[in-house]
C-alpha positions in Angstrom: 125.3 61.5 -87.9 123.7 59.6 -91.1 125.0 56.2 -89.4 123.2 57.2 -86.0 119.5 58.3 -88.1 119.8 55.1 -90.2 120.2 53.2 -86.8 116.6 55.1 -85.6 115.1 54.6 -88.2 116.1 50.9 -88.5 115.2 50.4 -84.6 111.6 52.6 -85.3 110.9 50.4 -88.2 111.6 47.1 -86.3 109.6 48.0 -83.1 106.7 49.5 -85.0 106.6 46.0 -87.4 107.2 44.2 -83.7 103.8 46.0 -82.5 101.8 45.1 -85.6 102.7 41.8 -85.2 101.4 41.4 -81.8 98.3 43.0 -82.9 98.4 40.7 -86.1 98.3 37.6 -83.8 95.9 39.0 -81.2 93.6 40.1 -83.9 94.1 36.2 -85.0 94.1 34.8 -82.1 90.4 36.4 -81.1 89.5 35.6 -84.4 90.0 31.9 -84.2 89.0 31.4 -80.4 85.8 33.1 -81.3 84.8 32.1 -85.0 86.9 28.6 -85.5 88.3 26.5 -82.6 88.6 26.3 -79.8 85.6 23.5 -79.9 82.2 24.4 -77.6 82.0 21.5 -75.2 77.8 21.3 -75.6 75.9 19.2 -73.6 73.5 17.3 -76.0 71.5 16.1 -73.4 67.4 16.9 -73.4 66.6 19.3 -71.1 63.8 18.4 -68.1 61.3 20.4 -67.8 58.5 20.0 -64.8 55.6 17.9 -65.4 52.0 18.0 -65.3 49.8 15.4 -63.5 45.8 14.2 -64.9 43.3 14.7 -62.2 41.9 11.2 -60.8 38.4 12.2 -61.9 37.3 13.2 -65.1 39.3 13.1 -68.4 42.4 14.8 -68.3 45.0 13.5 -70.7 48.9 14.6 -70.2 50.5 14.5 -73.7 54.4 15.1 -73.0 57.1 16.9 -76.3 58.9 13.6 -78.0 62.3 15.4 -78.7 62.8 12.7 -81.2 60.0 14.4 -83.1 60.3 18.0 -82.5 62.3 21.1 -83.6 62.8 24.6 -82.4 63.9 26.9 -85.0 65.4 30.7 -85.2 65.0 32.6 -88.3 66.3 36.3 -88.6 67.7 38.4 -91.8 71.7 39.4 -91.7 73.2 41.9 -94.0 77.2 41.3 -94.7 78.9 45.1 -95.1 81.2 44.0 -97.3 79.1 43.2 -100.1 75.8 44.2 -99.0 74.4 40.4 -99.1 71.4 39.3 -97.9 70.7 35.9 -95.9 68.1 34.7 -93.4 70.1 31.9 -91.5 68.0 29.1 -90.0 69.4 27.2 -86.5 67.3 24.3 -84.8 67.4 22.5 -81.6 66.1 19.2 -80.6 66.5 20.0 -76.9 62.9 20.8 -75.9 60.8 19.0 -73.2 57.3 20.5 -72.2 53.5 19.1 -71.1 50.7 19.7 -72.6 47.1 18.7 -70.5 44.4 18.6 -72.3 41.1 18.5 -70.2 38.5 16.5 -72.4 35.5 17.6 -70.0 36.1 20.8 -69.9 38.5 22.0 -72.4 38.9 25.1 -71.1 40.9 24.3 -68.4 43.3 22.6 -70.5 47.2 23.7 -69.3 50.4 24.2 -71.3 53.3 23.3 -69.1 56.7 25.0 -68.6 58.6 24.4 -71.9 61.8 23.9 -71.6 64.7 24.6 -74.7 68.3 24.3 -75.0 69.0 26.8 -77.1 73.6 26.0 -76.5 72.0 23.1 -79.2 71.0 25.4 -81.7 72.6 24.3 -85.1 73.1 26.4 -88.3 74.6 25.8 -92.1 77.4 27.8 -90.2 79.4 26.5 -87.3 81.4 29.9 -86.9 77.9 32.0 -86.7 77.1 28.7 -84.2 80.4 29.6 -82.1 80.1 33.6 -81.9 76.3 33.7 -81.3 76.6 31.1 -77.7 80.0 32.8 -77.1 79.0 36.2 -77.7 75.5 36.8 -77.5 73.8 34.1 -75.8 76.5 33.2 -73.6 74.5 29.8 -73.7 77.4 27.6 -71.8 76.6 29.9 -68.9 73.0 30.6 -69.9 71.7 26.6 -71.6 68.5 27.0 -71.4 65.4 29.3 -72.6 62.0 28.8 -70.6 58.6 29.7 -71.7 55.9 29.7 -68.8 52.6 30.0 -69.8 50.4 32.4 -68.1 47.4 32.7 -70.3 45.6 30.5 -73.0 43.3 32.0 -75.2 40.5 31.2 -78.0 41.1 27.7 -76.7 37.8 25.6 -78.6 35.2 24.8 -76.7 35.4 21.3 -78.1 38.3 20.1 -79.8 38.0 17.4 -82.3 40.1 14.8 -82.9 41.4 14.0 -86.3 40.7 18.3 -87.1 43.2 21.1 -86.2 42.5 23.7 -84.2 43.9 27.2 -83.0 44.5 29.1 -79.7 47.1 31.7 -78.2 49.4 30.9 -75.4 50.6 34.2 -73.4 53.2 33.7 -71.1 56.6 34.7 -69.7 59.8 33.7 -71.9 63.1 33.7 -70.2 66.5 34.0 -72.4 69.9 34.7 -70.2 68.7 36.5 -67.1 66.0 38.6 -69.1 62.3 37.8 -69.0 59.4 39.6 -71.3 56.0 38.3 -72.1 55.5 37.0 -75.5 52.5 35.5 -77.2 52.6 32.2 -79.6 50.2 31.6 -82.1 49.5 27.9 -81.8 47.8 25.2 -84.5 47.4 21.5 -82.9 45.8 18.1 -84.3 44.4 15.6 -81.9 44.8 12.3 -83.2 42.1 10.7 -84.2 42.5 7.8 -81.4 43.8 10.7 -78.9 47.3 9.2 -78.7 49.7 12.2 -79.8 49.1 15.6 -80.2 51.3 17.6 -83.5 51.1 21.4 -83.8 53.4 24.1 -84.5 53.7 27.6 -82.5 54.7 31.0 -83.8 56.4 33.4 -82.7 58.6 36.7 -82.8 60.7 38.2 -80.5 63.4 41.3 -80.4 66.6 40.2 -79.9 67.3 43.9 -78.1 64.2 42.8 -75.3 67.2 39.9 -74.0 70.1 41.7 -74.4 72.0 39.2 -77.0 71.1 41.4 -80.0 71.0 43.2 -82.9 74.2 41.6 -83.4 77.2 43.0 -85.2 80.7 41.8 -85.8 83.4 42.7 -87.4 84.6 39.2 -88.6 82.9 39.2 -90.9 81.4 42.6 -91.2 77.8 42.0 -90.6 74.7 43.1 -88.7 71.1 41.4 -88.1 68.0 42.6 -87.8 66.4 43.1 -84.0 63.7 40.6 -84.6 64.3 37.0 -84.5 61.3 34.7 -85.8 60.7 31.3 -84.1 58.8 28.2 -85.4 58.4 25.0 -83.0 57.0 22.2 -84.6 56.2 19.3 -82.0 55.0 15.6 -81.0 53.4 15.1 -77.8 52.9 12.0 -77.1 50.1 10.5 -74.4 51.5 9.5 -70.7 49.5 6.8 -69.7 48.3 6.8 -66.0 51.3 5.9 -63.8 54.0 6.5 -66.5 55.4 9.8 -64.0 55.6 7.0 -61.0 57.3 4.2 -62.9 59.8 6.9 -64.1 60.4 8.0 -60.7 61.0 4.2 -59.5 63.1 4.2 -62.3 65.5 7.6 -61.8 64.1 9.2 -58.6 66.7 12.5 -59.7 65.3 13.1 -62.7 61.9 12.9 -61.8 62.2 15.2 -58.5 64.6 17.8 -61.1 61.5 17.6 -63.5 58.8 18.2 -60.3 60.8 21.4 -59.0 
């Protein structure tokens, strides 16, 4: 009878160490796919975003984002359980393309195009937050791109001066995944001086709960974020000179009829 327990117990301790070493590897498993490898294939390619055109008459001027020159970045404040630390993580992206018209005769009717950002780009001092938010949260290999369609400029100056910054708000419709909310930017732009770039930087913040990917919290490691998520984009705009939009479409008729749609 002792021979036939010891042989239970001997098979219940083998089976239950079996079991927790399946969940042992799953556990690991998950926990590398999602914080370590397997590598994100990201496409660093700058998005297209559609164009604007100057009117013939008058003086309309199309300045149009230099990615080279700009930066989209996320700021938001994460608490880790285990020790109860503190951090406020910045990511950035490069992949932004945009139009900006600016109507020298009548300034009010200056337009803000669709801007376009590739938020599967965004880039941390953490590649494993990098993986888990686009896996996770932002799904951004299904879901690349963010779009911000402006619907409304306000406090736009009646005359704005080159060489001086001014101010206005830009109202519009941001789309992130397959959410979209209306968010305002508050926006500070300098006209050069001989009116070939515009440089500003826009303001912004957004909940994270309004688009679904957020307030995030994992378990590897133990941490939560805040709901809001701040955003800064600092940009160069550069001036399209009259027939720029038709050489480029002589030059890659796709591109240009992807940017037009």
């Amino acid at each position: 009878m002792a021979a036939i327990f010891k042989n239970k117990t001997r098979r219940t301790l083998f089976i239950g160490a079996a079991v927790l070493a399946l969940v042992g590897l799953g556990i690991g498993l998950y926990a590398f796919d999602t914080f370590i490898g397997f590598s994100d294939d990201i496409d660093e390619n700058p998005p297209v975003a559609p164009t604007l055109e100057a009117a013939a008459q008058g003086r309309q001027v199309v300045y149009r984002i230099d990615a080279t020159q700009s930066e989209v970045r996320y700021n938001i404040d994460e608490v880790f359980l285990d020790d109860n630390t503190l951090a406020s993580p910045v990511g950035r992206t490069q992949g932004i393309a945009g139009d900006v018209l600016i109507d020298f005769e009548n300034p009010q009717a200056s337009q803000v195009g669709t801007v376009v950002i590739n938020i599967e780009q965004f880039a941390s001092d953490s590649g494993l937050r990098d993986r888990a938010i686009r896996r996770n949260w932002l799904e951004s290999s299904t879901y690349p791109e963010a779009t911000f369609v402006p619907r409304e400029i306000l406090d736009f100056p009646a005359e704005p001066v080159p060489g001086e910054p001014f101010t206005f708000r830009m109202v519009g419709d941001l789309t992130v995944k397959t959410t979209t909310a209306e968010e305002t930017w508050e926006v500070e732009v300098t006209l050069a001086e001989d009116e070939s770039t515009l440089t500003g930087q826009a303001r912004t913040a957004i909940l994270l709960s309004t688009y679904d990917v957020g307030p995030i919290e994992q378990t590897i490691p133990p941490l939560r974020t805040e709901d809001e998520l701040r955003l800064e984009f600092d940009f160069v705009a550069l001036r399209v000179e009259p027939g720029a939009l038709e050489a480029s479409a002589e030059a890659d008729p796709a591109a240009t009829a992807e940017a037009e749609t």
